[in-house]
N, C-alpha and C positions, 0 to 999 in steps of 0.2 A: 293426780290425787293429792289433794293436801294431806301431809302428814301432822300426826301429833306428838310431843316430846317422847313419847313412849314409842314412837314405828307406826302404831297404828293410824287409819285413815281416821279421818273423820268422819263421823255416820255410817261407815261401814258397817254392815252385819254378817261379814262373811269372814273368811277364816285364810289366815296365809301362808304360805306354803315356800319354804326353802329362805323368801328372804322378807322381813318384816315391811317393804315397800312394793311390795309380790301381792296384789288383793287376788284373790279368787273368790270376787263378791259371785255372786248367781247375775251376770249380766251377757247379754244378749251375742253373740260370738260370729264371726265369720271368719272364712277362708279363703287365703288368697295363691297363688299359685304366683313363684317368681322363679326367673331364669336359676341356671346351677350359678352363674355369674352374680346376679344379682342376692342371690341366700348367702354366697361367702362374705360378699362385701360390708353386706346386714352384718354378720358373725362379728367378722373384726371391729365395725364400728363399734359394735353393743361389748365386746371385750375390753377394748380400748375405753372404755364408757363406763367399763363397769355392771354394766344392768345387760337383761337375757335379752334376746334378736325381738323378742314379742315388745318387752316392754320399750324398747327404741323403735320398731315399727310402729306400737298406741298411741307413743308421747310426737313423733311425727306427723303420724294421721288428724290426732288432733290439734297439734300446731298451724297445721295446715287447714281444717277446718275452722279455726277459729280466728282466719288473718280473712277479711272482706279481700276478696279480689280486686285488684287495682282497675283492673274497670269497670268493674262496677261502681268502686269508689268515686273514680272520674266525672262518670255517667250520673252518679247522684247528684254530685257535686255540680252540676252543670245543667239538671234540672231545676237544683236549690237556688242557682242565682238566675236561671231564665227566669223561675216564678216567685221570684223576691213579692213581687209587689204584690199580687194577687194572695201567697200564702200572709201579709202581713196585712192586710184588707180581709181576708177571712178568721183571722185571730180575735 
């Protein structure tokens, strides 16, 4: 979430709770279930970090959803110059 000089999100219309980088906009939620292993190691990191286990599991999930997969990337990349000539003849 982009913040603005005040804490708040931008466009946000929800309301925050404990810390002003904390949205509890009304958005869509799931549950995940991880080893006792795995929820400690969460813990420490997000201490160490500063911010709660949620919001280092969010900012992960969507780091991670927002990097293209390297093969895919590959794969694209490797259709774009098979079909050089054919996508520059249909331009």
């Amino acid at each position: 979430m982009l913040l603005r000089g005040d804490g708040r999100g931008w466009g946000c219309t929800g309301y925050y709770d404990q810390s002003p980088t904390s949205c509890r906009c009304a958005m869509p939620a799931i549950t995940i279930t991880l080893s006792e292993g795995s929820l400690q190691r969460l813990r420490k990191l997000a201490e160490r970090a500063g911010v709660s286990p949620e919001d280092l599991a969010r900012a992960g999930l969507e780091d991670c959803l927002a990097r293209p997969r390297e093969d895919f990337a590959k794969a694209a990349e490797h259709v774009l110059r098979k079909n050089a000539e054919l996508y520059r003849r249909l331009a």
